[in-house]
C-alpha positions as a Python dict, from the first residue, in 0.01 Angstrom:
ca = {
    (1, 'X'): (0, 0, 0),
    (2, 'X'): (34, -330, 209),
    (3, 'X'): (53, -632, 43),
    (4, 'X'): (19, -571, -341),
    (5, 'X'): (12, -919, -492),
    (6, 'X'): (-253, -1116, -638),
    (7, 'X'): (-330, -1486, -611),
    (8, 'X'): (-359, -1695, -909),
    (9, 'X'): (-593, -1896, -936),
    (10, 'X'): (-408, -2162, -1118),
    (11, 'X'): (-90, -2193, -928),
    (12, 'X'): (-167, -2280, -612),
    (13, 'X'): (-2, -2112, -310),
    (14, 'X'): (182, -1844, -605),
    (15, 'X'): (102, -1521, -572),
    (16, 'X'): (190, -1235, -819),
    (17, 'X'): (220, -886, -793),
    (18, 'X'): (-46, -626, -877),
    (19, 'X'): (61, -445, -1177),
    (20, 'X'): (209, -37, -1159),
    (21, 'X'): (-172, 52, -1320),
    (22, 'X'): (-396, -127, -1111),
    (23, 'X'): (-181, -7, -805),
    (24, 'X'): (-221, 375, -886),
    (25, 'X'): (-570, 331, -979),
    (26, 'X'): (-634, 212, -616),
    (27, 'X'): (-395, 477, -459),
    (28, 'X'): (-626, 758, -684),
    (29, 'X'): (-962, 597, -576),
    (30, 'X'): (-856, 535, -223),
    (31, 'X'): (-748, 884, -193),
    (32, 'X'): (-1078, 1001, -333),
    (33, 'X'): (-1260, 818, -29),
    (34, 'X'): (-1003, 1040, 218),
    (35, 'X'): (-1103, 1342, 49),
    (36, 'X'): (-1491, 1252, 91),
    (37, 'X'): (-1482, 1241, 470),
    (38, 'X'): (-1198, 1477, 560),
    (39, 'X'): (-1396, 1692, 388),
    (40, 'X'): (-1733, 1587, 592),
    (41, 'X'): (-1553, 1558, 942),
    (42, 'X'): (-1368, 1891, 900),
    (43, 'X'): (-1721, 2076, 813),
    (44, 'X'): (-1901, 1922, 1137),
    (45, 'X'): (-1565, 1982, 1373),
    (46, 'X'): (-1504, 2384, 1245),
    (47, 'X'): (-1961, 2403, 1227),
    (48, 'X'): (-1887, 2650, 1535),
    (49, 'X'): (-1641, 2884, 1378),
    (50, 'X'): (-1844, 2838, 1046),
    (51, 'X'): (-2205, 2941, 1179),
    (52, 'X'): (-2105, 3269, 1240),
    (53, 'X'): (-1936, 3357, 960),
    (54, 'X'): (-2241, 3229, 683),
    (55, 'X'): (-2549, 3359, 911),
    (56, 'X'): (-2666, 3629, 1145),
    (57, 'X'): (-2428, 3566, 1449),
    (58, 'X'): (-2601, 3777, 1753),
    (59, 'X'): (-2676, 3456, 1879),
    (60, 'X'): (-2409, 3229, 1810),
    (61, 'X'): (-2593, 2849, 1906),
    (62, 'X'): (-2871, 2948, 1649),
    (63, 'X'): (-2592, 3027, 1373),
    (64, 'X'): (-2390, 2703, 1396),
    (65, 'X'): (-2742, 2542, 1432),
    (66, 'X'): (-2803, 2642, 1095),
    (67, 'X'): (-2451, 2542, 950),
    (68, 'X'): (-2557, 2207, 1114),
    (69, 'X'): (-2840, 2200, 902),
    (70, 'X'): (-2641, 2280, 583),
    (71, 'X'): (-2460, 1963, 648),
    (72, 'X'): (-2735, 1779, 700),
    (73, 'X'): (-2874, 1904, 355),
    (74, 'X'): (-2522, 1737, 195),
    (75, 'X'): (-2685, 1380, 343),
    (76, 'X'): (-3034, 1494, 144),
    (77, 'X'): (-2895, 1518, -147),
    (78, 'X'): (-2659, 1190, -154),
    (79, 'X'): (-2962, 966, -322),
    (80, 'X'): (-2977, 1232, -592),
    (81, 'X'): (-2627, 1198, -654),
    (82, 'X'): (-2614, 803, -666),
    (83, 'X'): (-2888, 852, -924),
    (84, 'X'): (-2717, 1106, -1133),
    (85, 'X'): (-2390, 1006, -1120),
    (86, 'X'): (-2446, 642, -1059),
    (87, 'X'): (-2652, 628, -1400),
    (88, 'X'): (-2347, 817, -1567),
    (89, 'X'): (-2105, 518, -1465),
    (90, 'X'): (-2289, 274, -1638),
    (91, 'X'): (-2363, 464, -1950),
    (92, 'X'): (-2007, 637, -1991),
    (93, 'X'): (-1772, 499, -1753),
    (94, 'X'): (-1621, 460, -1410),
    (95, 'X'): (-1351, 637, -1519),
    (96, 'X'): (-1516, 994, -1630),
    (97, 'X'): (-1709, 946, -1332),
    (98, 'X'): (-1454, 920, -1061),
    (99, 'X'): (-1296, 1218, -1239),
    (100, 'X'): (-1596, 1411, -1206),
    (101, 'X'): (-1714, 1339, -896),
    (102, 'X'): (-1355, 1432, -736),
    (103, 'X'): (-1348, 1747, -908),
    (104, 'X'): (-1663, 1866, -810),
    (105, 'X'): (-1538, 1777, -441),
    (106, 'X'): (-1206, 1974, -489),
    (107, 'X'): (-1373, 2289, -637),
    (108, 'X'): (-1618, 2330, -390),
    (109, 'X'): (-1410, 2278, -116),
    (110, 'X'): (-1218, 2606, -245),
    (111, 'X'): (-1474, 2792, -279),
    (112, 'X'): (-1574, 2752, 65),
    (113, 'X'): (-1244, 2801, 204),
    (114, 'X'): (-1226, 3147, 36),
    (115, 'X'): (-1600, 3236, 42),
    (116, 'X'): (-1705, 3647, 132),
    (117, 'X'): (-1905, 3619, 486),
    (118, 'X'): (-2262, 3721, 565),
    (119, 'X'): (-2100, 4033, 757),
    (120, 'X'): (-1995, 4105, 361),
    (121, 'X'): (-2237, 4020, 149),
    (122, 'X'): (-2489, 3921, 332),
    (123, 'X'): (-2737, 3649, 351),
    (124, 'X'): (-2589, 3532, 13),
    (125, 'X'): (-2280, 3391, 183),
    (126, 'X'): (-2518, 3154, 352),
    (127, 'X'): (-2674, 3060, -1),
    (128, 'X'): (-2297, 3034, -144),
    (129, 'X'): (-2241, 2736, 124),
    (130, 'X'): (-2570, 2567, 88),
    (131, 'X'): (-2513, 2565, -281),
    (132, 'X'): (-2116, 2378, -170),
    (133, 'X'): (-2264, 2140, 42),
    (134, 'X'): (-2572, 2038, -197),
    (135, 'X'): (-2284, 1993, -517),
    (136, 'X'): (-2029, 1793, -201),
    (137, 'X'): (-2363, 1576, -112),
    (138, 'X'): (-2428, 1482, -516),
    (139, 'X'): (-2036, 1410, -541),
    (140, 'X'): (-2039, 1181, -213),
    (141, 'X'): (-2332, 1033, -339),
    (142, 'X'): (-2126, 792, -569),
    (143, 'X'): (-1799, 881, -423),
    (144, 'X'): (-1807, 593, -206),
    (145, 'X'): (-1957, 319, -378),
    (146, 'X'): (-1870, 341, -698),
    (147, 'X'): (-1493, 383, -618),
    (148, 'X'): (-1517, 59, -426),
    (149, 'X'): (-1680, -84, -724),
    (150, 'X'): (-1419, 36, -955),
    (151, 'X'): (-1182, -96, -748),
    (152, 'X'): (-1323, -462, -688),
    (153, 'X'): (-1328, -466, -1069),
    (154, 'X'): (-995, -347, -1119),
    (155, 'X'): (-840, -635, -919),
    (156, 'X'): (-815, -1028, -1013),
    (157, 'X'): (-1106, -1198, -879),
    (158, 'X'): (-1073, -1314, -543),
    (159, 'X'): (-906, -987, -383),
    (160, 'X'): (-1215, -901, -299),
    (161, 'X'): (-1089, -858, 87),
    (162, 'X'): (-758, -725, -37),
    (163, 'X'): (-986, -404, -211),
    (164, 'X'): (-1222, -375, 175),
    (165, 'X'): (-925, -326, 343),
    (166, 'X'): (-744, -41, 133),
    (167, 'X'): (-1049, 135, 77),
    (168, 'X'): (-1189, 132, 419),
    (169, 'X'): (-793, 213, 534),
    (170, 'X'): (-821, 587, 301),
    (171, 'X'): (-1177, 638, 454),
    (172, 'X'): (-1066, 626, 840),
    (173, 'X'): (-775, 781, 685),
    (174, 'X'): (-961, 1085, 592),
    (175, 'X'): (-1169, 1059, 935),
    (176, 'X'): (-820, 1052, 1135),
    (177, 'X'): (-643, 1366, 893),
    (178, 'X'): (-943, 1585, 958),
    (179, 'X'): (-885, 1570, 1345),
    (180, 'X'): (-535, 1582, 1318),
    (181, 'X'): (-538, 1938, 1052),
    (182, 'X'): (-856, 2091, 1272),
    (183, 'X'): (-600, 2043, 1595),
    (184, 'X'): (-251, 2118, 1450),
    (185, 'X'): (-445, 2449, 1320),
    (186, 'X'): (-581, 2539, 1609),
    (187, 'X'): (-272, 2512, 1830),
    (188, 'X'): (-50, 2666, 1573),
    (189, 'X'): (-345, 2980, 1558),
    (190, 'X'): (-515, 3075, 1880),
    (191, 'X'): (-873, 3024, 1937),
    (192, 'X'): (-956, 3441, 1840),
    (193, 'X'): (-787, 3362, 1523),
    (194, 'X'): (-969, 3046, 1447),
    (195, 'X'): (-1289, 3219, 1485),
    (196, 'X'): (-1185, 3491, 1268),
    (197, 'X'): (-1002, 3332, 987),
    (198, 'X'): (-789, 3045, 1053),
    (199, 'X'): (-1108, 2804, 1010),
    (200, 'X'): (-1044, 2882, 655),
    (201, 'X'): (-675, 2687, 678),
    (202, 'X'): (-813, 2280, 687),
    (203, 'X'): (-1083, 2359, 385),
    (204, 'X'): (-752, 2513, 178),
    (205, 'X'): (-554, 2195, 289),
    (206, 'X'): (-841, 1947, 166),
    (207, 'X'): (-828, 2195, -144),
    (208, 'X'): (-545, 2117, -235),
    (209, 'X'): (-541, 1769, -158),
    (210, 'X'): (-841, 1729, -374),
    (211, 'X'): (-648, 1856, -687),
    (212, 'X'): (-374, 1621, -630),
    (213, 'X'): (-614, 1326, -642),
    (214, 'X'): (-768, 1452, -940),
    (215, 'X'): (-427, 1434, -1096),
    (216, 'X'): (-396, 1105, -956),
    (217, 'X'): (-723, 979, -1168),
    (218, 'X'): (-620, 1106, -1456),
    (219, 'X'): (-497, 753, -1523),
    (220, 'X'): (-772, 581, -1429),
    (221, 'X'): (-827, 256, -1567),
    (222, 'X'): (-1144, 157, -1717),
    (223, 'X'): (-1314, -141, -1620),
    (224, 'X'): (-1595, -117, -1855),
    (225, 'X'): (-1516, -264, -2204),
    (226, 'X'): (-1679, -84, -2488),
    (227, 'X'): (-1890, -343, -2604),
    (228, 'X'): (-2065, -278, -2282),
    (229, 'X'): (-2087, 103, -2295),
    (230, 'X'): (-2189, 38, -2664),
    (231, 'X'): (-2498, -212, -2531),
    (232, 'X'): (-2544, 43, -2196),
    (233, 'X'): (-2824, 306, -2198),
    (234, 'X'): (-3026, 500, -1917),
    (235, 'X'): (-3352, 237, -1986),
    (236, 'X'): (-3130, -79, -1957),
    (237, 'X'): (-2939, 85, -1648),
    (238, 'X'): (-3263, 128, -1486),
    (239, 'X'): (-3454, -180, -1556),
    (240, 'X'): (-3155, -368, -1424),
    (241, 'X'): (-3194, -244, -1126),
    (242, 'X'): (-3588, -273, -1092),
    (243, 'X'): (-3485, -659, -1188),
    (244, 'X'): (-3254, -609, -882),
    (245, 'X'): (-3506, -417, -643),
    (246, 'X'): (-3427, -647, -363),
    (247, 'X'): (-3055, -641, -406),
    (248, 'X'): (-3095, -231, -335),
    (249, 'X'): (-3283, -218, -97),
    (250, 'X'): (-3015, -503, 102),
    (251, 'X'): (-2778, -278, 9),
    (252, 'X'): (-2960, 8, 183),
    (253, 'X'): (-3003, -203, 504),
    (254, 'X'): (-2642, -278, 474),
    (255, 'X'): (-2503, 57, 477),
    (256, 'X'): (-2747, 169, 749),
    (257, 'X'): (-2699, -44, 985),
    (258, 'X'): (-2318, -33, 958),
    (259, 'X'): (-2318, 373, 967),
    (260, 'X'): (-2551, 361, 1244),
    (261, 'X'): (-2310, 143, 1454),
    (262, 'X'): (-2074, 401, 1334),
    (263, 'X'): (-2172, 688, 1456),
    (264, 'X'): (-2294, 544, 1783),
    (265, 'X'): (-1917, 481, 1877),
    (266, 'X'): (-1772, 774, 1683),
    (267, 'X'): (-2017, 1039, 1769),
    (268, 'X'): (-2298, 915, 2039),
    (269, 'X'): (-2078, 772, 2304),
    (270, 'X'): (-1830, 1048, 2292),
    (271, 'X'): (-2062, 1327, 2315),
    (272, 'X'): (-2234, 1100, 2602),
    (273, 'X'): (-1917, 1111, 2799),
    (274, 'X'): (-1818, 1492, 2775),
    (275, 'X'): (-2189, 1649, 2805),
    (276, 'X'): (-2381, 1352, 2999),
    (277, 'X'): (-2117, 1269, 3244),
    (278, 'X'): (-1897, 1567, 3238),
    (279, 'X'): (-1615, 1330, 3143),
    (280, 'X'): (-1248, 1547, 3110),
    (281, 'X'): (-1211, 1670, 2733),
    (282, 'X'): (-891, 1576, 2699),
    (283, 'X'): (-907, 1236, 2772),
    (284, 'X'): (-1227, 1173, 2562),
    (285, 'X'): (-1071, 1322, 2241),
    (286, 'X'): (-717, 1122, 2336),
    (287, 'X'): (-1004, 788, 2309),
    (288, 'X'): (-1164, 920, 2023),
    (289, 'X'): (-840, 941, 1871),
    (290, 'X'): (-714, 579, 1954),
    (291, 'X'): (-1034, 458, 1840),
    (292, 'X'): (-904, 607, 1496),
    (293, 'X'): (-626, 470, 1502),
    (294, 'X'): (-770, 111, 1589),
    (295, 'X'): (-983, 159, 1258),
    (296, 'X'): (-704, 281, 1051),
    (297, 'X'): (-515, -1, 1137),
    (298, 'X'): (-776, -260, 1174),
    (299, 'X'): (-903, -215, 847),
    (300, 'X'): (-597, -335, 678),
    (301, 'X'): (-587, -629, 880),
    (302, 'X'): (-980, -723, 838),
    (303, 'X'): (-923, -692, 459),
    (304, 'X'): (-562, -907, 469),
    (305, 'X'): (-740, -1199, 702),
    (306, 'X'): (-1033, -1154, 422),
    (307, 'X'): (-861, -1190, 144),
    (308, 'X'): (-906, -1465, -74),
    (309, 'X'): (-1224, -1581, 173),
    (310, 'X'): (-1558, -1585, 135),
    (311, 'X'): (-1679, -1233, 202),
    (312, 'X'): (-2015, -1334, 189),
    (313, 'X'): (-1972, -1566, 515),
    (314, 'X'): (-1733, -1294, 665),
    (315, 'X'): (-2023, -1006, 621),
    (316, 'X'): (-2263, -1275, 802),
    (317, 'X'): (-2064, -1350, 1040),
    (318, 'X'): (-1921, -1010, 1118),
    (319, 'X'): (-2298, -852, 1119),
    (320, 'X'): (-2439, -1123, 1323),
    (321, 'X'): (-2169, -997, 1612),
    (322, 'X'): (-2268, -633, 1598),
    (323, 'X'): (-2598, -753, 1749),
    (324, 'X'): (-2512, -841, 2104),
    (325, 'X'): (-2198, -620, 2078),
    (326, 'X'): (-2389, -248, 2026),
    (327, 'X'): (-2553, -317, 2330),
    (328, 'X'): (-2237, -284, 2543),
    (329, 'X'): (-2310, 93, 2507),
    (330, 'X'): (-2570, 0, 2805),
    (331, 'X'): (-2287, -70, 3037),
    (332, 'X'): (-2170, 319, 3016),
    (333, 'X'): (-2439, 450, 3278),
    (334, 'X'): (-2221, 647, 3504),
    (335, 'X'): (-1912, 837, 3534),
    (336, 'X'): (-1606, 703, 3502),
    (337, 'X'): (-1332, 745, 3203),
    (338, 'X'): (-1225, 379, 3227),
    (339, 'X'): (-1604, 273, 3180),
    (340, 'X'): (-1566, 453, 2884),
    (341, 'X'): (-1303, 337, 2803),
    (342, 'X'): (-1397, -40, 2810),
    (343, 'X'): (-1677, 44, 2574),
    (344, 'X'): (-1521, 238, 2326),
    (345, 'X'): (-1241, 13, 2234),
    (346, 'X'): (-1436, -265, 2339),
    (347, 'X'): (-1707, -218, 2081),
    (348, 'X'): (-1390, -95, 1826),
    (349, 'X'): (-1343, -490, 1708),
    (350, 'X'): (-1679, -466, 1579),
    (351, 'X'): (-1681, -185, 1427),
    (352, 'X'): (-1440, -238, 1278),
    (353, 'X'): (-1499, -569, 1150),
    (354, 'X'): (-1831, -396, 993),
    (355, 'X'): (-1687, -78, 870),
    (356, 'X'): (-1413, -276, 636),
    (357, 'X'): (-1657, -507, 455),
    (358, 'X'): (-1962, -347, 419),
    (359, 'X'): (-1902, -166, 70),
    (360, 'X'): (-1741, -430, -74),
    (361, 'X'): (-2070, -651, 55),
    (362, 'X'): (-2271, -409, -108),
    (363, 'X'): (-2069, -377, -467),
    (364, 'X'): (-2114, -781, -510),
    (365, 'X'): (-2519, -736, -516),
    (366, 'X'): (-2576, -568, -815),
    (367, 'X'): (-2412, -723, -1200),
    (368, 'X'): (-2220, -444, -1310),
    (369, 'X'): (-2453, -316, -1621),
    (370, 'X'): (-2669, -212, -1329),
    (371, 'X'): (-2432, -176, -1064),
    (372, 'X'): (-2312, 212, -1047),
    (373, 'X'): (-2696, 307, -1026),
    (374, 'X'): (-2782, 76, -802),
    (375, 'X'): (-2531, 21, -531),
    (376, 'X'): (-2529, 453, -534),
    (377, 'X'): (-2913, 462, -434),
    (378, 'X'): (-2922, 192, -211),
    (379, 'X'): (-2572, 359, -52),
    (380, 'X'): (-2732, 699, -69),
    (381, 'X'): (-3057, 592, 86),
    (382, 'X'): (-2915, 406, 330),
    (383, 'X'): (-2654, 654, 482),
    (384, 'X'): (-2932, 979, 422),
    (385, 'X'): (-3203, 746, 629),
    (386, 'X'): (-2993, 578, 909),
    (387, 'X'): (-2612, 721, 902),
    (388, 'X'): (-2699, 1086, 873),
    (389, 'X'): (-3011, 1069, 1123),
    (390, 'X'): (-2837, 889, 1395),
    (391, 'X'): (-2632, 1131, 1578),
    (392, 'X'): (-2957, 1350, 1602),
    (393, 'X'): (-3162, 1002, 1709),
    (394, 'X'): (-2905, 919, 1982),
    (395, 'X'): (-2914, 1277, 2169),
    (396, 'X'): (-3324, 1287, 2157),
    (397, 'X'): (-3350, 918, 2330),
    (398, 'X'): (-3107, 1050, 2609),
    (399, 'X'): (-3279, 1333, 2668),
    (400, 'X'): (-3630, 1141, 2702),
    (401, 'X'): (-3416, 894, 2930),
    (402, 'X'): (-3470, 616, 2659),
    (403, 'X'): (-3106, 565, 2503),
    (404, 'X'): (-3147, 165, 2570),
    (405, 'X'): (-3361, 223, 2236),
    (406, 'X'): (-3101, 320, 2005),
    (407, 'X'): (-2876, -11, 2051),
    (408, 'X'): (-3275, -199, 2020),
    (409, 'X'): (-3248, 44, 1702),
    (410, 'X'): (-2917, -68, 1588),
    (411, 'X'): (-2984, -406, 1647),
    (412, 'X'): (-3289, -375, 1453),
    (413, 'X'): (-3129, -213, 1137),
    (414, 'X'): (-2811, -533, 1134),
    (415, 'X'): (-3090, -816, 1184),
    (416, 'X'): (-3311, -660, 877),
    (417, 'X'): (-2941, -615, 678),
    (418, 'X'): (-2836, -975, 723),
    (419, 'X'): (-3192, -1103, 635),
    (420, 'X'): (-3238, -857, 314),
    (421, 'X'): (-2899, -980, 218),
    (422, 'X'): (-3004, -1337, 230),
    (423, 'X'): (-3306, -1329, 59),
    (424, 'X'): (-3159, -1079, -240),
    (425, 'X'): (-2866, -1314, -227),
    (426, 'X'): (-3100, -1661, -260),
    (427, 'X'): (-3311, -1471, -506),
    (428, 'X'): (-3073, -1247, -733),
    (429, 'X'): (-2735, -1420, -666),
    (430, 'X'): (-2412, -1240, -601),
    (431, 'X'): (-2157, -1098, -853),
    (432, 'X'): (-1869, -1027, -691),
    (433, 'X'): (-1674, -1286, -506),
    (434, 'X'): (-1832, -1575, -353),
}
């Protein structure tokens, strides 16, 4: 897992290795994050095949439309989670938590994969999937930052960089191994079989991933001493985090703006270049897939050059550059892969500068009596209001001829994030890190 040591604090330019607990515990909640958005990314890649199969298929657009909007329901439902679960972590544990939250990801996921079709049973095979992707919206609802909390707290202080990077590594992880199992299915099955059954294969394979992870956090540490659990109930969760009102609602800016920015370059430019301006498939997905790669790779640096800094000054910094930089999406405006190109990977430093941190950023707001509750809503909020809308806010600006709005939008969303987090920081203080 990269470099696996931790600095001490009193020896000066010593370092010291993690120890064999704290470096499984990552592995298992690292893995976790994979899970989450394999799981997503295969659902939205195989929504075609899967329309059909849970609603009325004479017209096929108007079926996956409405598997679209089942995933869209999962981003409903991700506040609810961070509430639920988030309150749960603060009362019980991380560790029961994480365990839970995994499990509930693993065991849907099954189901799905081997669920009776609407040509079977009828319009209760649609019901059966909305029911999977409400439980997979609750579990991702505190999936992602409560794992990263867990994490910061497992490691010495001052690794704070060290955590961004592995974390945000499994998550583009997850985003990479969904494209790669959707395409090595597909060309091992043809395109007849897909449709039929072999959409099935990825949800088995993220299945049986998610079991192995659960196995994996068995052994979770726990990072909250008992006195704490003994002291910790639902009221004193949740006035902590009315004390720290300002702190979530940063931490909702925070993850909106970054998820925005995400999804413009992961989702808005590509779909720009195939449908827009008729780019060649082929070389669009071999982009999309190097733009993966850049992430996967570039989050493990961003975290290494991070570690041991300030990751307060590096969010600032890092945030204040996504201004001018979503805005090179304006320089796409005709044909031409290599414009593309340019603007992809261009914008990819960015990205991925903002993608690494921003969790970790978000985990140092709250104390941690409060801090499962309250980086979970402002996470859920944040990615059900501005991640989850964006793709759908991106395609109705083009088609009015307005898409200079949605990098004005973007823009918008990281200037309100770095002045949220400056005010909750002045006013609250920050927890993790410095």
């Amino acid at each position: 897992m990269t470099d696996t040591v931790v600095k001490n604090g009193s020896e000066s330019g010593r370092k010291s290795r993690l120890s064999p607990e704290i470096r499984r515990g990552l592995l298992g909640l690292g893995l976790g994050n994979t899970l989450e958005w394999y799981d997503w990314m295969v659902f939205g890649l195989l929504s075609a095949f899967i329309g059909p199969k849970f609603f009325p298929s004479q017209d096929p657009t108007a079926a996956t439309l409405n598997a679209l909007a089942v995933f869209a329901v999962g981003f409903a439902f991700r506040p609810l989670g961070g509430v639920l679960l988030g309150t749960f972590a603060d009362r019980i544990g991380r560790r029961k938590v994480m365990l839970w939250s995994i499990m509930m990801m693993a065991i849907t996921t099954l189901v799905i994969a081997f669920s009776p079709t609407y040509q079977q049973i009828g319009g209760a095979a649609g019901m059966i999937l909305l029911a999977c992707r409400v439980i997979q919206g609750i579990s991702t609802g505190v999936e992602a930052p409560l794992s990263t909390s867990h994490a910061v707290e497992l490691v010495p202080e001052g690794r704070e960089g060290f955590v961004a990077g592995i974390i945000s590594f499994f998550v583009n992880f997850g985003i990479l191994f969904a494209s790669l199992v959707s395409y090595l299915t597909s060309l091992v099955l043809s395109g007849a079989v897909m449709a039929d059954w072999g959409w099935r294969v990825p949800f088995v394979v993220g299945a049986v991933f998610g079991f192995v992870v659960v196995y994996l956090r068995r052994t979770l540490p726990e990072t909250m001493k008992p006195e704490e659990l003994a002291e910790s109930t639902s009221k004193s969760v949740w006035s902590g985090v009315g004390k720290h009102w300002l702190s979530v609602l940063a931490i909702t800016f925070v993850v909106g703006a970054a998820q925005a920015y995400n999804y413009a370059w992961n989702t808005g430019l590509p779909t720009a270049a195939r449908s827009g301006f008729k780019e060649d498939a082929t070389a669009v997905f071999a982009l999309t897939t190097i733009l993966g790669v850049v992430l996967v790779i570039g989050s493990l640096v961003v975290g290494r050059l991070s570690d041991g800094k300030s990751i307060s000054k590096w969010f600032l910094i890092t945030r204040a550059l996504a201004i001018p930089s979503v805005f090179l999406m304006l320089m796409y405006v005709r044909p031409g892969i290599a414009g593309f190109a340019a603007v992809l990977l261009g914008g990819s430093v960015v990205l991925v500068l903002n993608m690494t941190l921003y969790n970790v950023v978000t985990s140092s707001l709250m104390p941690k009596s409060c801090r499962g509750a309250g980086t979970a809503l402002g996470y859920g909020i944040g990615v059900a209001l501005f991640g989850g809308t964006a793709s759908y806010l991106l395609v109705w600006l083009q088609s009015l001829h307005m898409s200079w709005m949605f990098p004005v939008y973007v823009a918008v969303l990281s200037l309100l994030s770095i002045l949220l987090y400056v005010l909750a920081r002045r006013k609250n203080g920050i927890f993790i890190g410095k």
